[in-house]
N, CA, C and O of each residue as an XYZ file, in Angstrom:
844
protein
N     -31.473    -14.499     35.791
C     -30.463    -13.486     36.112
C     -30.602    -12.290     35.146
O     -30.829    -12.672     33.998
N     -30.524    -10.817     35.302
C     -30.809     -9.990     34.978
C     -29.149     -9.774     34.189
O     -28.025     -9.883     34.679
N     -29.681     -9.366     32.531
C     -28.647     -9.103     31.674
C     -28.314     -7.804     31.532
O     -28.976     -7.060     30.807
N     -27.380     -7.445     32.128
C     -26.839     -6.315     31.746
C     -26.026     -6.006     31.015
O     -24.987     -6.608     30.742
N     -26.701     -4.305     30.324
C     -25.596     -3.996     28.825
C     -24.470     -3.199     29.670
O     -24.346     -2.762     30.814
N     -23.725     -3.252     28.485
C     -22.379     -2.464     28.835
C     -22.310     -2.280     27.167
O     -22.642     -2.944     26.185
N     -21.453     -0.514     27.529
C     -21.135     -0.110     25.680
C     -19.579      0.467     26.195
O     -19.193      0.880     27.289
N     -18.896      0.293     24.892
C     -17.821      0.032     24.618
C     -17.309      1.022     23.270
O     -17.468      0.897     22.056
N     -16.601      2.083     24.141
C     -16.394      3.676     23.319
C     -14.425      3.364     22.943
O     -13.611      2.854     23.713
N     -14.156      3.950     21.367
C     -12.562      3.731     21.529
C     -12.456      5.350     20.167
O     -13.033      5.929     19.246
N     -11.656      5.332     20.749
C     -10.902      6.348     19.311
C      -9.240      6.351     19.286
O      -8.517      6.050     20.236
N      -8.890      6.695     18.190
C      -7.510      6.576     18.060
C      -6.662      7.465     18.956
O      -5.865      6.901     19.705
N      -6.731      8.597     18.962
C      -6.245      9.831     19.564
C      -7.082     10.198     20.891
O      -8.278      9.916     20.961
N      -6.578     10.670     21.662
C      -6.933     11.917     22.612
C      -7.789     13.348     22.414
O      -8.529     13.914     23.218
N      -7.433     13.701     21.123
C      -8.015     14.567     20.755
C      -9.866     14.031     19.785
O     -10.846     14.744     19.996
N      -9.961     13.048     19.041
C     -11.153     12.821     18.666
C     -11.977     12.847     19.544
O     -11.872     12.833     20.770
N     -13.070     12.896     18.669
C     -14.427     12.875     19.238
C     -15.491     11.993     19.452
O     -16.441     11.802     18.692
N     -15.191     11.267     20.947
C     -16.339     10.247     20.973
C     -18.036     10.433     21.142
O     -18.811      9.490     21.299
N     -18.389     11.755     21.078
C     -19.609     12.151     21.281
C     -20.515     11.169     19.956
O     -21.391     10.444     20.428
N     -20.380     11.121     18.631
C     -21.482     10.227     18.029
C     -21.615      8.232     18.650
O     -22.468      7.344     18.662
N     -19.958      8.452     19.130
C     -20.302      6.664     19.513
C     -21.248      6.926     21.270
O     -21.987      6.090     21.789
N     -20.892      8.341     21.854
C     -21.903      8.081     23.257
C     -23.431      8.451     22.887
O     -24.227      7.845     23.605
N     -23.959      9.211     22.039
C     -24.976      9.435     21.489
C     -25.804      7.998     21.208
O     -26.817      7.716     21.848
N     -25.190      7.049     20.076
C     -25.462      5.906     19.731
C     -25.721      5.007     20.932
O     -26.819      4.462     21.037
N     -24.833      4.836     21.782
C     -25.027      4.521     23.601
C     -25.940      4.538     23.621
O     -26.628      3.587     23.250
N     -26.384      5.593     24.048
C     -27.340      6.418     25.078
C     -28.667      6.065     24.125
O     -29.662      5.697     24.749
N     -28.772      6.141     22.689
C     -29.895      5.370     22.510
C     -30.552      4.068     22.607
O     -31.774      3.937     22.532
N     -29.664      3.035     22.787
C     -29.934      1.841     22.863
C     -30.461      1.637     24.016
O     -30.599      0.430     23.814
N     -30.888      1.777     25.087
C     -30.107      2.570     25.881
C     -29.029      1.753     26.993
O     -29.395      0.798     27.679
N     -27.605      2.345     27.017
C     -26.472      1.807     27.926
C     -26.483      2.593     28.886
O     -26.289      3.804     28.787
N     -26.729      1.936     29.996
C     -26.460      3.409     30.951
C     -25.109      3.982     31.238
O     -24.118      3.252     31.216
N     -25.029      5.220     31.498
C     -23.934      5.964     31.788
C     -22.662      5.409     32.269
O     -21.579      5.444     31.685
N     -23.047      4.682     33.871
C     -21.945      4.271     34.416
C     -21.504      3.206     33.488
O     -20.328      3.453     33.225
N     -21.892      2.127     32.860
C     -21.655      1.151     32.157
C     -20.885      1.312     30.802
O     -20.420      0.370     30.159
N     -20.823      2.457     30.504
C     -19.940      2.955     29.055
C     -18.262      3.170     29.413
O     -17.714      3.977     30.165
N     -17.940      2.552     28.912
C     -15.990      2.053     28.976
C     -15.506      2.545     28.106
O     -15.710      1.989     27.027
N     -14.636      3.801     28.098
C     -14.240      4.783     27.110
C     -12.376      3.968     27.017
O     -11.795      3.289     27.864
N     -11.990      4.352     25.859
C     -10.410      3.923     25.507
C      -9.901      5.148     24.292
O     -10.280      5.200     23.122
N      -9.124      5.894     24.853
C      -8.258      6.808     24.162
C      -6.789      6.367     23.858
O      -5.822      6.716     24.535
N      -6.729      5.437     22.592
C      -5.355      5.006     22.403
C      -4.760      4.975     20.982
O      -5.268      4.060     20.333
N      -4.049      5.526     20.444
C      -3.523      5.646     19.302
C      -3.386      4.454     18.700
O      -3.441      3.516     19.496
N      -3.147      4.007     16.997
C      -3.406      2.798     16.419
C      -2.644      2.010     16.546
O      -2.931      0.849     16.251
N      -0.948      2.463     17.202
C      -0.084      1.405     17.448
C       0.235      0.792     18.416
O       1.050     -0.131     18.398
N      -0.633      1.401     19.880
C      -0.332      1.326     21.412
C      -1.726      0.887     21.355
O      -2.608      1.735     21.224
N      -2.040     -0.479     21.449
C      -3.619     -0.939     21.455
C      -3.713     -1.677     22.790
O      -4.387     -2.662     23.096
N      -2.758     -0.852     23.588
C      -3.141     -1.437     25.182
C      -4.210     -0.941     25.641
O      -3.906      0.242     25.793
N      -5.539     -1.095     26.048
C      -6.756     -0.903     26.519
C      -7.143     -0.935     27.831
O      -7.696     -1.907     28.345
N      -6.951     -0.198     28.239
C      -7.020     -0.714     30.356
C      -8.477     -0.587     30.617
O      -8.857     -1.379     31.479
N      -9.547      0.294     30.049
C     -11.108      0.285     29.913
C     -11.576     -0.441     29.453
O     -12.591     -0.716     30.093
N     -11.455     -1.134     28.461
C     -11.582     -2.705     27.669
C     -11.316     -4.027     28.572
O     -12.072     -4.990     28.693
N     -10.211     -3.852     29.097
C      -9.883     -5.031     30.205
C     -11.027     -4.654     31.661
O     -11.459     -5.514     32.429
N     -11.316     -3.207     31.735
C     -11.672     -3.093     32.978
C     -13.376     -3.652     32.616
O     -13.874     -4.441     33.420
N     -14.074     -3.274     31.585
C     -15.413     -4.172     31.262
C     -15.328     -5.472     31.031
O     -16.365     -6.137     31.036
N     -13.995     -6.119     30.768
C     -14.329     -7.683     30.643
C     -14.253     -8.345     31.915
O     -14.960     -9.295     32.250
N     -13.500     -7.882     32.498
C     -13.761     -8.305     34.315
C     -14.810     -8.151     34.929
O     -15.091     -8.800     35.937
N     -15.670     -7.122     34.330
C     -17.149     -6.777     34.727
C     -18.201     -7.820     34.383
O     -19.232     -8.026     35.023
N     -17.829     -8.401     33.368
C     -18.688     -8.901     32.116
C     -19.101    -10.330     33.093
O     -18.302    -10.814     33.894
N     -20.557    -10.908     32.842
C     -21.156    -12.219     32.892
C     -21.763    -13.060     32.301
O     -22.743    -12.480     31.834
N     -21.786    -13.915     32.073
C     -22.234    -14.697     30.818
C     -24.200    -14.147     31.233
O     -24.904    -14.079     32.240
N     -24.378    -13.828     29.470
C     -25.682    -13.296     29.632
C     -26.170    -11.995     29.476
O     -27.284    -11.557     29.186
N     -24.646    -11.255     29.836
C     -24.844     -9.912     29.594
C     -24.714     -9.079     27.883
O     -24.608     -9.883     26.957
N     -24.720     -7.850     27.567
C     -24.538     -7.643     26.335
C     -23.687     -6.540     26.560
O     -23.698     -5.746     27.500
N     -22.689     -6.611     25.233
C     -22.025     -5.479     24.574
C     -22.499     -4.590     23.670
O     -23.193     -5.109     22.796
N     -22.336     -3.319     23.591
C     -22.937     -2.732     22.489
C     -21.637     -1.907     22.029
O     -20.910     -1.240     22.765
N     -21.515     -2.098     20.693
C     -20.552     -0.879     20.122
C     -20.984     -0.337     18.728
O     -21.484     -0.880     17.743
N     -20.643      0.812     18.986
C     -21.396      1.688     17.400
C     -20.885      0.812     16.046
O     -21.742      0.406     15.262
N     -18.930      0.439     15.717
C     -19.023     -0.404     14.847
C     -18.043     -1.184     15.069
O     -17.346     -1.153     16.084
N     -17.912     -1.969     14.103
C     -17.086     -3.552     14.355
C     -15.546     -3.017     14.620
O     -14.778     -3.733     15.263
N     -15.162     -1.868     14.158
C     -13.552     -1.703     14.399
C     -13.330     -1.134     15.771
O     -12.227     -0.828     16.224
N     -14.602     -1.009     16.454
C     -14.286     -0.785     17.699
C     -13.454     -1.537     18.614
O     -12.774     -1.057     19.521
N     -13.579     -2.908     18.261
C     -13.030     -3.768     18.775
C     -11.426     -4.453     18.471
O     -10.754     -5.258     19.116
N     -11.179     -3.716     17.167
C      -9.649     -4.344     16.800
C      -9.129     -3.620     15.584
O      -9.790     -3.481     14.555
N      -7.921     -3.174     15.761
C      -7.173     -2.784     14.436
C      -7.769     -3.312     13.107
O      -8.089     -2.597     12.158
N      -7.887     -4.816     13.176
C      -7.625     -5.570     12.105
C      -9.069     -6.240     11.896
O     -10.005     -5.659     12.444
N      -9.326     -7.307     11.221
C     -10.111     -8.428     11.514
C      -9.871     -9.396     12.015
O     -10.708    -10.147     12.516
N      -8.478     -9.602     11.974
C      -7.867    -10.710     12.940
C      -8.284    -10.352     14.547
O      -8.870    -11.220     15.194
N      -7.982     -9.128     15.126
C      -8.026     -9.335     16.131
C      -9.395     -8.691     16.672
O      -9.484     -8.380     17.860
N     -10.479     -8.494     15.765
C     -11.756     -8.198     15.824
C     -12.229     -9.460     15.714
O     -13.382     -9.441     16.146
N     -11.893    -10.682     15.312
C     -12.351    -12.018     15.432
C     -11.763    -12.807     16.406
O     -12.378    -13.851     16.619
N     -11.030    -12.678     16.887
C     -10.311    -13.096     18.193
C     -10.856    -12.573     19.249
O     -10.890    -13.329     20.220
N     -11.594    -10.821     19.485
C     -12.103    -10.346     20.652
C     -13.705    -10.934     20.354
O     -14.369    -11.215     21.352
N     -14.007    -11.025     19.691
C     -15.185    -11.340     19.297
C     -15.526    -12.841     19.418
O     -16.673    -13.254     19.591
N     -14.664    -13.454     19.334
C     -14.126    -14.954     19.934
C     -14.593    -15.165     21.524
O     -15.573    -15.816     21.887
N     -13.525    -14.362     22.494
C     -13.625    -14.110     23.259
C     -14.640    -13.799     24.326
O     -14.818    -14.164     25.488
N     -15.179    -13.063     23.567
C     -16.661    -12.154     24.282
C     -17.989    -13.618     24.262
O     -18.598    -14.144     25.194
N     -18.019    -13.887     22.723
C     -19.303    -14.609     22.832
C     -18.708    -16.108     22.983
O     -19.576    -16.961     23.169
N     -17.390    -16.562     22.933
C     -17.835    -18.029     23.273
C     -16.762    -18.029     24.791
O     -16.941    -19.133     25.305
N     -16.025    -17.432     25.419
C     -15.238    -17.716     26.348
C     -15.766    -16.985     27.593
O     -15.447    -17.514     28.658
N     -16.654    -15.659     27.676
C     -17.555    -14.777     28.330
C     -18.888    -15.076     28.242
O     -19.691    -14.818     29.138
N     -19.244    -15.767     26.896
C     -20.379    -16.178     26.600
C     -21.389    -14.963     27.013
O     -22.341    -15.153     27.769
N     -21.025    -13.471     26.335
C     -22.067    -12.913     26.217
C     -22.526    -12.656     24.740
O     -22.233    -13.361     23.775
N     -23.454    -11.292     24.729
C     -24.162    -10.933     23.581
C     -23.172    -10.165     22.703
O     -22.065    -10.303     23.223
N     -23.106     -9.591     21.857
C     -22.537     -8.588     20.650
C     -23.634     -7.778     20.278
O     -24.657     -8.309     19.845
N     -23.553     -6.739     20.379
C     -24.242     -5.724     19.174
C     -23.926     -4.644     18.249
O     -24.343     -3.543     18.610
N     -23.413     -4.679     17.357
C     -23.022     -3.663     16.614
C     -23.760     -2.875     15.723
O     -24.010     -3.175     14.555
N     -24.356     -1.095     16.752
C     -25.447     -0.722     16.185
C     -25.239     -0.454     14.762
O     -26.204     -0.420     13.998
N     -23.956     -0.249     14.329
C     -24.219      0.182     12.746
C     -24.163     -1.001     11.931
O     -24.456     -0.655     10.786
N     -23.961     -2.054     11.973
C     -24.402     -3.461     11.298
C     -25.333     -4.317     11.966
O     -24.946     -5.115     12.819
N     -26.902     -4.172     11.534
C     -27.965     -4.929     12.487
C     -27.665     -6.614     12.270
O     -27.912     -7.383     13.198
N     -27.242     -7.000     11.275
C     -26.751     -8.413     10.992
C     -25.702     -8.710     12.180
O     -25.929     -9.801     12.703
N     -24.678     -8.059     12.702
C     -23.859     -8.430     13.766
C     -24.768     -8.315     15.174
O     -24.228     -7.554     15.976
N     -25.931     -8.854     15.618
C     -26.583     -8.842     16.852
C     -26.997    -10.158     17.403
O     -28.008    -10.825     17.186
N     -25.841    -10.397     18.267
C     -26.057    -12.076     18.708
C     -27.658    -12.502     18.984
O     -28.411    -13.466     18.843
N     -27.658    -11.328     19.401
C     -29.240    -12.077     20.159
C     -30.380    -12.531     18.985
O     -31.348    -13.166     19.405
N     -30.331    -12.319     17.944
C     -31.422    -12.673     16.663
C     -31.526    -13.685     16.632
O     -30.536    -14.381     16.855
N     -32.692    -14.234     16.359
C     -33.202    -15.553     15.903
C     -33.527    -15.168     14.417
O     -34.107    -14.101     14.214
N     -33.164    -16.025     13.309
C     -33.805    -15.731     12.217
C     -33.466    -17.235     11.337
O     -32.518    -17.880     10.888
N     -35.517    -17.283     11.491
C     -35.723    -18.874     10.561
C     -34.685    -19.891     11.345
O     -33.698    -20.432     10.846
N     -35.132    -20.002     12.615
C     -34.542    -20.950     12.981
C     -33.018    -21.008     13.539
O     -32.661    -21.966     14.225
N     -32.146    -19.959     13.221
C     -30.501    -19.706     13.014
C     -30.563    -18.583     14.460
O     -31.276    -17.683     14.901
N     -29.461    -19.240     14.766
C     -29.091    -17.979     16.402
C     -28.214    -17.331     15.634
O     -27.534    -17.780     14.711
N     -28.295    -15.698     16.288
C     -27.608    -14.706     16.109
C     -26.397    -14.818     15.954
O     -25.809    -14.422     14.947
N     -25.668    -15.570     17.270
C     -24.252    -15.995     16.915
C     -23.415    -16.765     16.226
O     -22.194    -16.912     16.286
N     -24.643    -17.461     15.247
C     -24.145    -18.487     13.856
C     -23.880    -17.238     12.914
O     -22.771    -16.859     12.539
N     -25.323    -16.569     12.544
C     -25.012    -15.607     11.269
C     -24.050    -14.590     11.839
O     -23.526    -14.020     10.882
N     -23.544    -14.067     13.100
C     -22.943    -12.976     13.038
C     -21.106    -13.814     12.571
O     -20.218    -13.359     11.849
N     -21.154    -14.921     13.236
C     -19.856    -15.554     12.968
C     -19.663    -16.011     11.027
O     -18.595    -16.038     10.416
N     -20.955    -16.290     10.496
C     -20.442    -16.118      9.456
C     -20.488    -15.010      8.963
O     -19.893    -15.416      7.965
N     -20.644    -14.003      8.747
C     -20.740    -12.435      8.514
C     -19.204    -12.081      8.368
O     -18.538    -11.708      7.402
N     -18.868    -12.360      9.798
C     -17.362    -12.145     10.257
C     -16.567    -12.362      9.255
O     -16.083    -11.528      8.490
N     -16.376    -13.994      9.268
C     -15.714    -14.561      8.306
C     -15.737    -14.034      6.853
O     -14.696    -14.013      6.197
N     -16.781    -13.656      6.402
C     -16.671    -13.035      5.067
C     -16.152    -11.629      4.886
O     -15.779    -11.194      3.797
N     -16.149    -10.871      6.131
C     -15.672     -9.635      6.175
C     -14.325     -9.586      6.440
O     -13.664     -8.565      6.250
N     -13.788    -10.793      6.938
C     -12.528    -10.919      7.229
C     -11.733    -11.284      5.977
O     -10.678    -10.701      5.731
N     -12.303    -12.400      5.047
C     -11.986    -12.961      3.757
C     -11.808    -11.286      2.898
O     -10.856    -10.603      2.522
N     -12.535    -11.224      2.889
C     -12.715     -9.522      1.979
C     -11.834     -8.489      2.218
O     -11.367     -7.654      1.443
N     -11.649     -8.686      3.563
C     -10.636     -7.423      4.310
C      -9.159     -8.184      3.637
O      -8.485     -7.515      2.855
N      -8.700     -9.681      4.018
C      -7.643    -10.381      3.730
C      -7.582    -10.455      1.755
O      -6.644    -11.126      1.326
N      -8.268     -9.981      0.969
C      -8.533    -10.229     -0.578
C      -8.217     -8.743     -0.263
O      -6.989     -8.826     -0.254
N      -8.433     -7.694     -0.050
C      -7.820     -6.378     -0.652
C      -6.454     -5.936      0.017
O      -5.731     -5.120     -0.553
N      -6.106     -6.508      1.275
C      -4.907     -6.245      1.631
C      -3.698     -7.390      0.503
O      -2.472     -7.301      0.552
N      -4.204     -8.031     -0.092
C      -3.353     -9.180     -1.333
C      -3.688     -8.138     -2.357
O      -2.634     -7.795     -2.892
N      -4.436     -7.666     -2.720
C      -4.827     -6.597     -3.965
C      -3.542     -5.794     -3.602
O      -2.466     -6.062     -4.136
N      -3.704     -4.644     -2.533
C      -2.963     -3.495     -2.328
C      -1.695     -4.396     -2.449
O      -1.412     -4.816     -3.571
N      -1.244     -4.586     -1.838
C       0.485     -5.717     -2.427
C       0.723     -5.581     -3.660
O       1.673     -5.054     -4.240
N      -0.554     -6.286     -4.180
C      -0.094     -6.688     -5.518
C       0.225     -5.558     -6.282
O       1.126     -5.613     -7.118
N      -0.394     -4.584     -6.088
C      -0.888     -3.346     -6.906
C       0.492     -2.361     -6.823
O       0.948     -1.627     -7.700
N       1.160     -2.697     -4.982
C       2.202     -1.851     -4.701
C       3.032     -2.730     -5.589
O       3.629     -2.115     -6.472
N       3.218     -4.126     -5.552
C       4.544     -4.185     -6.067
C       4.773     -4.447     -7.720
O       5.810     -4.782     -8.293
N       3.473     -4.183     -8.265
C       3.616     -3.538     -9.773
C       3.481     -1.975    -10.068
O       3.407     -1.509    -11.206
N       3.464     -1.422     -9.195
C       3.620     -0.377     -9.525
C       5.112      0.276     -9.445
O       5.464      1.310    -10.012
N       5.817     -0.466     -8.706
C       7.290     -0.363     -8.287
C       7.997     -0.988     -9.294
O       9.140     -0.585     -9.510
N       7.409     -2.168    -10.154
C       8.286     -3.178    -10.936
C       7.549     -1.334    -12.524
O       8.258     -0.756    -13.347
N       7.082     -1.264    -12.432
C       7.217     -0.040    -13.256
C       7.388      0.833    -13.056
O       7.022      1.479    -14.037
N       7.886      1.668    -12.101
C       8.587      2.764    -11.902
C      10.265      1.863    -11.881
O      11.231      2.514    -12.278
N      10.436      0.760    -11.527
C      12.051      0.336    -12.015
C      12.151      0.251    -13.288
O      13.244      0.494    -13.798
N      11.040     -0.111    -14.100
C      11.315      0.123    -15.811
C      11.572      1.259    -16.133
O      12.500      1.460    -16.917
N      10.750      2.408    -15.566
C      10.945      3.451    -15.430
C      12.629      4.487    -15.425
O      13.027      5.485    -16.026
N      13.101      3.715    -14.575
C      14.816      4.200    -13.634
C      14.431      4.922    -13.012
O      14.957      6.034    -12.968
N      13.165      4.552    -12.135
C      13.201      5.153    -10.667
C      13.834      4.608     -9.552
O      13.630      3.461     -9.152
N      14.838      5.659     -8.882
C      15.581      4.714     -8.051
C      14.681      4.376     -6.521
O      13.946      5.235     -6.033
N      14.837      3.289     -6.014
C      14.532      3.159     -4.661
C      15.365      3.008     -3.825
O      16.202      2.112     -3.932
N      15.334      3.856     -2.786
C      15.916      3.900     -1.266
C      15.445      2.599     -0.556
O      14.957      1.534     -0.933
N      15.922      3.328      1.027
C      15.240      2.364      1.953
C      13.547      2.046      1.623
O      12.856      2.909      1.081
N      13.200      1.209      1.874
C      11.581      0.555      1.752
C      10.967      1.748      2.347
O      11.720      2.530      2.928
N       9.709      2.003      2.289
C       8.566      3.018      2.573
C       7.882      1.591      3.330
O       7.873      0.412      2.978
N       7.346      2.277      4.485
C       6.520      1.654      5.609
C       5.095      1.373      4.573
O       4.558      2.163      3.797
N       4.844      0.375      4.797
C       3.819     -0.828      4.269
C       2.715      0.558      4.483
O       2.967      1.412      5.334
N       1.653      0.630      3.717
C       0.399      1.608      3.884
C      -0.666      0.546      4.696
O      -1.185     -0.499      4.305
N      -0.767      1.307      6.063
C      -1.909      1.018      6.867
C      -3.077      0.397      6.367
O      -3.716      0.664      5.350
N      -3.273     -0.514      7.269
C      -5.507     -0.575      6.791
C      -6.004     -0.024      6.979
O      -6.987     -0.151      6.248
N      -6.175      1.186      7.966
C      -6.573      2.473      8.369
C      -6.452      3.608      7.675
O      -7.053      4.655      7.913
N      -5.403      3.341      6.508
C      -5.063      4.786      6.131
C      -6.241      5.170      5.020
O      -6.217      6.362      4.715
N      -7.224      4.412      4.387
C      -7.975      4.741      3.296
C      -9.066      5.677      4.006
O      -9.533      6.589      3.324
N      -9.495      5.521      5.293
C     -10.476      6.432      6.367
C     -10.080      7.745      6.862
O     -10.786      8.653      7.299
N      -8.597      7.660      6.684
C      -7.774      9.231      7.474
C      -7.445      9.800      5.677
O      -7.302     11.023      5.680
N      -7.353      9.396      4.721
C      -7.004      9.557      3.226
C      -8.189     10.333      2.976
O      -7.880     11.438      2.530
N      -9.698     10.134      3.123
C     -10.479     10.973      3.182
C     -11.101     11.945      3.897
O     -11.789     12.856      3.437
N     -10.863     11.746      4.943
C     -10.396     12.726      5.806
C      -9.853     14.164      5.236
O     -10.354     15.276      5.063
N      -8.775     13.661      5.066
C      -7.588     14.775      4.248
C      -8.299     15.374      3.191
O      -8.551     16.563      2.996
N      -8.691     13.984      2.287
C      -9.333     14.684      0.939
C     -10.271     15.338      0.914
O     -10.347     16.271      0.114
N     -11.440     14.997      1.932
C     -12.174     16.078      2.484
C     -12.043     17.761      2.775
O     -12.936     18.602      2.679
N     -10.779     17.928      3.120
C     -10.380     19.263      4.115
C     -10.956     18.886      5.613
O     -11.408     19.835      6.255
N     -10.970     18.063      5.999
C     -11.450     17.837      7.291
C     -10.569     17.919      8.693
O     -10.773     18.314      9.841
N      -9.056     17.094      7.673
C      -7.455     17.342      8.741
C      -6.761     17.633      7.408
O      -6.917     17.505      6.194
N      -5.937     18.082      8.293
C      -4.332     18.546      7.560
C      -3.727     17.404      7.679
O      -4.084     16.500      8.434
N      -2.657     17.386      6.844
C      -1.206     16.237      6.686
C      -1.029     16.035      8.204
O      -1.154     14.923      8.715
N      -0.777     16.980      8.803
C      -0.034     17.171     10.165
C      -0.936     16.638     10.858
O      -0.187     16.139     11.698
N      -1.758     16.397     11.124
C      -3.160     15.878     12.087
C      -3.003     14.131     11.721
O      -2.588     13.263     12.488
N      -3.520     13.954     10.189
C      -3.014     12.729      9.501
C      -1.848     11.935     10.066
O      -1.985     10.738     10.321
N      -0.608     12.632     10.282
C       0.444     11.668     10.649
C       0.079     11.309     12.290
O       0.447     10.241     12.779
N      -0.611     12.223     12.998
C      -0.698     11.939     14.449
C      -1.270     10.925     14.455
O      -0.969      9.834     14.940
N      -2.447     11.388     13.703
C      -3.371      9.638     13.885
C      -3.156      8.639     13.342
O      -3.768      7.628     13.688
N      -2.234      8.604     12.337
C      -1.920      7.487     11.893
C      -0.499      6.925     12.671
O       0.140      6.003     12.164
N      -0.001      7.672     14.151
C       1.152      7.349     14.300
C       2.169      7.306     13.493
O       2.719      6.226     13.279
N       2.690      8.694     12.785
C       3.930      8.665     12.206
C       3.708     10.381     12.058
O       2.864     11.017     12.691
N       4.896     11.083     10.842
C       4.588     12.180     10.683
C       4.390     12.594      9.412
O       4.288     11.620      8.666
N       4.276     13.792      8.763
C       3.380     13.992      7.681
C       4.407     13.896      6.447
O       3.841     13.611      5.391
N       5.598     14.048      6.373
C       6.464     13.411      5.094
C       6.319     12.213      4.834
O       6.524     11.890      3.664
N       5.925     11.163      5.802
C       5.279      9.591      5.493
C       3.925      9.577      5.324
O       3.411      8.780      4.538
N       3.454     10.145      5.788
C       1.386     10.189      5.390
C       1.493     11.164      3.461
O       0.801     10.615      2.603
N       1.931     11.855      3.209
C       2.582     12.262      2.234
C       2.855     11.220      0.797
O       2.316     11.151     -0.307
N       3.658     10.696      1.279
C       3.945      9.630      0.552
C       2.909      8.630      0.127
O       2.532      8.249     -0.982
N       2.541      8.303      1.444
C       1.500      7.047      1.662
C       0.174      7.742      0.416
O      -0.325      7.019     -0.447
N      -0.183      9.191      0.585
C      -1.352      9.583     -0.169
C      -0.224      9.863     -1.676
O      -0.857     10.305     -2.634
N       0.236      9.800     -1.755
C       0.895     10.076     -3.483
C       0.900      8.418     -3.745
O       0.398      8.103     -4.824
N       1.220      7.702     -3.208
C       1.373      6.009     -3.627
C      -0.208      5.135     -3.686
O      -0.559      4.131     -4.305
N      -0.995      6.140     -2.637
C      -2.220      5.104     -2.948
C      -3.384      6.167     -3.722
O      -4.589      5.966     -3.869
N      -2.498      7.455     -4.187
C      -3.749      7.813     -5.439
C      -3.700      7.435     -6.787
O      -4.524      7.255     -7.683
N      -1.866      7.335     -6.594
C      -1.096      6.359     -8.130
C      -1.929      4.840     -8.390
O      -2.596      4.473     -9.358
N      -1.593      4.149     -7.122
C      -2.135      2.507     -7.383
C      -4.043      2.545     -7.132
O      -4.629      1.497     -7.403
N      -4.618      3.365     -6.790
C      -6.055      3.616     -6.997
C      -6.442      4.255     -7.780
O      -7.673      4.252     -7.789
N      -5.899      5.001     -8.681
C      -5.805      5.941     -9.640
C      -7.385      6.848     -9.719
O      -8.467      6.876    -10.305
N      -6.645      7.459     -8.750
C      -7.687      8.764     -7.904
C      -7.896      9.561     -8.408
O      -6.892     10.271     -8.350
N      -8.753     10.101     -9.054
C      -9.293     11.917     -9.044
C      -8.836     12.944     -8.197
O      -9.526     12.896     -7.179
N      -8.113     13.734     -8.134
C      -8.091     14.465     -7.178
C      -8.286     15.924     -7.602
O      -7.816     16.773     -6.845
N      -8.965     16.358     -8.797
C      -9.407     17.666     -9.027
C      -8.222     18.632     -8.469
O      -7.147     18.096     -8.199
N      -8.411     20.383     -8.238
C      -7.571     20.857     -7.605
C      -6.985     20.524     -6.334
O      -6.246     21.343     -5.787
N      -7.232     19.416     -5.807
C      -6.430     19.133     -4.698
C      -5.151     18.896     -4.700
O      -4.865     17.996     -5.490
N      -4.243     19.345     -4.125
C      -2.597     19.306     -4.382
C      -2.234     18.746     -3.136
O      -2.732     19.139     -2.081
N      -1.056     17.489     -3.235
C      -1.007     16.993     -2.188
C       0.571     17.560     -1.318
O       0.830     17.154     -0.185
């Protein structure tokens, strides 16, 4: 039976730009009709192009996506779709920007979908060890600003896993605050915050940059 690819395009916003993930496509090569685009912001992760290629999908066939967060907010649910795909669809994975995530490899004996599943797991362990860091980090930095007599209000919304990618962004000059809160789903007096709290607990350089 003849395996067919399918590639698998997402961005947060409406407004980004999926042209480097169809570029990446188009080299492997995915054909045109077969590329499943998803324009959905980070908190509305309903996917109707995502659902509409897995109904497509046959055991045998392959996925291609430029990188692993294409597939999920988190690692949780990048290991759950990834779950999904290769043992319940029983197709391929390829993730062109990590050649280690490509089911189809044989190496020394080991199928692709052993090493890419342990890969996972360690990227997930790693992802789950700095989101316990950032905690930790927020809630000593708070137990010293209360030594301090800094008062606290209502709680400040937990800082994203996403936000360290839109943080440079900003620091770049690439978006404004105001762009920042869109994509991060909120608005820029909370993206604001979020970059004054994680240059304190990362203890950032920020040269003339004024936030």
């Amino acid at each position: 039976m003849e395996r067919i690819c399918y590639g698998y395009v997402r961005v947060s916003s409406k407004e980004q730009n999926i042209g480097r993930q169809i570029a990446a496509l188009e080299k492997v090569p995915v054909p045109e009709e077969n590329i499943y685009i998803d324009k959905q912001s980070g908190k509305d992760f309903d996917r109707p192009n995502y659902q509409k290629m897995m109904n497509q999908l046959r055991a045998g066939d392959v996925v291609f996506v430029k990188s692993i967060d294409r597939l999920g907010r988190n690692y949780d649910e990048i290991i759950e779709q990834w779950r999904l795909l290769t043992k319940t669809k029983d197709v391929d994975i390829v993730v062109i920007d990590f050649p280690l995530l490509d089911t189809r490899n044989h190496v020394n004996g080991l199928t692709g979908k052993f090493i890419a599943d342990i890969v996972l797991q360690i990227l997930s362990y790693v992802a789950q060890i700095e989101r316990e860091n950032i905690r930790q980090r927020q809630a000593e930095g708070i137990a010293v600003a209360k030594l301090r007599g800094v008062a606290f209000g209502r709680p400040a919304k937990e800082i994203p896993e996403e936000f360290p990618h839109v943080f440079e962004l900003w620091r770049q000059g690439k978006i404004s605050m105001r762009r920042a809160g869109k994509i991060m789903g909120t608005n820029h007096t909370t993206v604001s915050k979020w970059i004054k709290l994680y240059i304190e607990e990362n203890d950032i350089y920020m040269g003339d940059k004024k936030v």
